[in-house]
C-alpha positions in Angstrom: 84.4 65.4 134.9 87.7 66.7 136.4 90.7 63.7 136.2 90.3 61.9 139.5 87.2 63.4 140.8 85.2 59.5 139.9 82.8 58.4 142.3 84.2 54.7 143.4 81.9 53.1 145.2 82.6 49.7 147.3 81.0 46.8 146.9 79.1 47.1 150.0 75.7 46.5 150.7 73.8 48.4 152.9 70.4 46.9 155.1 68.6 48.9 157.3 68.0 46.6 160.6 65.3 47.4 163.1 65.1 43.9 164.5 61.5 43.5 163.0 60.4 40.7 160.8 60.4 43.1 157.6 64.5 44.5 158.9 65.3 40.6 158.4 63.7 39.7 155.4 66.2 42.6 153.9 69.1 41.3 155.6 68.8 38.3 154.4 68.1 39.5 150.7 71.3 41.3 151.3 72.9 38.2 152.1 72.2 36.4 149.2 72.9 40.0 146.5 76.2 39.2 148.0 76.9 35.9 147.5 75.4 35.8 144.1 77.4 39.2 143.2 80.3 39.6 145.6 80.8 42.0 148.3 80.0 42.5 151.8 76.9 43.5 153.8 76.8 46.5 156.2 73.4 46.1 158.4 73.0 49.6 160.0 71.1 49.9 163.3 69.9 53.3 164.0 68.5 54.4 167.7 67.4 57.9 169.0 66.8 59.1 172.2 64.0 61.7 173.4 63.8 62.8 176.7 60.3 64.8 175.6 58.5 61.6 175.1 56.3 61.0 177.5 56.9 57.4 178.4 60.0 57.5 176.8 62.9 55.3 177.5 66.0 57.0 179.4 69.2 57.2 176.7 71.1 54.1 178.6 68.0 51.6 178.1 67.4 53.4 174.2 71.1 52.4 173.7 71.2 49.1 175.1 68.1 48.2 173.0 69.8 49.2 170.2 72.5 46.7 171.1 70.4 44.0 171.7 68.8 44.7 168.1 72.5 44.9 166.9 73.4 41.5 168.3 70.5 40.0 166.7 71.3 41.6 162.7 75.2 40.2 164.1 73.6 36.3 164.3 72.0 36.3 161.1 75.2 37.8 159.5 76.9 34.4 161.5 74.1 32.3 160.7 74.1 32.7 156.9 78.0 32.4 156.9 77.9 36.1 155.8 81.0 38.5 155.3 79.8 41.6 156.9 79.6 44.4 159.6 76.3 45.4 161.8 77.0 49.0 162.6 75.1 50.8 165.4 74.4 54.6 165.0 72.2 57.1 167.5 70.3 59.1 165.4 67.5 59.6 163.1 67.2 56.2 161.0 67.0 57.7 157.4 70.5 59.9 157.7 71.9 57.2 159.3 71.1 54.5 155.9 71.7 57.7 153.3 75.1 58.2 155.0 75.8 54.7 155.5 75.3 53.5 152.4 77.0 56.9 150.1 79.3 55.0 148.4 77.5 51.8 148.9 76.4 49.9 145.8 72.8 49.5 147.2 70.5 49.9 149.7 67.9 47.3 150.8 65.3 47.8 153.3 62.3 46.0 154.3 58.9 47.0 152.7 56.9 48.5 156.0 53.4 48.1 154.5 53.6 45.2 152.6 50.3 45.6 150.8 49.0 48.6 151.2 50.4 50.5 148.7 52.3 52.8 150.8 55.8 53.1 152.1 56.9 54.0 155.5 58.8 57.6 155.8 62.3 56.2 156.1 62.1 54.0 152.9 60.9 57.6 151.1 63.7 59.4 152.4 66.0 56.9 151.1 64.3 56.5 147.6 64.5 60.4 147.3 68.0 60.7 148.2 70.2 57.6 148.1 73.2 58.1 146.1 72.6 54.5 145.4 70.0 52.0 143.9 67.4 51.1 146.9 65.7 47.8 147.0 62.6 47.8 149.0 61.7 43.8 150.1 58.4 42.5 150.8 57.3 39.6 152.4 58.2 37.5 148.9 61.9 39.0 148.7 
């Protein structure tokens, strides 16, 4: 390795928020890595818009959703007394988390089929590619 070229990663941790019951249960895992270790947490809230889905919601309401999701990942930052940042990107949810969290020190997201024996397609994503650990949470934390 070339004299300066070290990776130095922050002490940041990463949660992938999508306002469901699963996105909190990781947030709040990611609260507690950081008080027990140090560091902050960085809950990442990803939206997309389509306009070639049928039924689809127009870019404004997609965004303002996305808000309302943000505000909610914001209170249980406030709630636990948590140093941290809820960041809101447009795009697909896996880049968003694998960018996110590049020099991150992990990732944490919630387990989507808690039971089954499968994960959903954004947790596999991140498990192939994260240039950090990723910690899937169930239901148990």
């Amino acid at each position: 390795m070339l004299p300066g070229s070290e990776i130095v990663r922050s002490d940041a941790v990463v949660a992938g928020y999508d306002g469901s019951p699963r996105s909190a249960t990781a947030l709040a895992w990611a609260i507690n890595e950081t008080r027990e270790h140090g560091g902050h947490v960085i809950a990442v809230v990803a939206w997309h818009h389509s306009a070639l889905v049928p039924g689809g919601r127009g870019r404004a309401e997609a965004e303002q959703a996305a808000e309302e999701i943000a505000e909610q990942a914001r209170e249980q930052l406030t709630d636990a007394g948590a140093e941290g940042e809820v960041r809101v990107v447009e795009g697909d949810a896996a880049m968003a988390l694998l960018e996110t969290s590049q020099l991150a020190r992990m990732l944490v997201l919630g387990e989507p089929h808690h039971g089954l024996g499968r994960i959903g397609s954004v947790a596999k994503r991140c498990q192939a590619d994260a240039a950090c650990p990723v910690r899937l949470v169930g239901d148990d934390g």
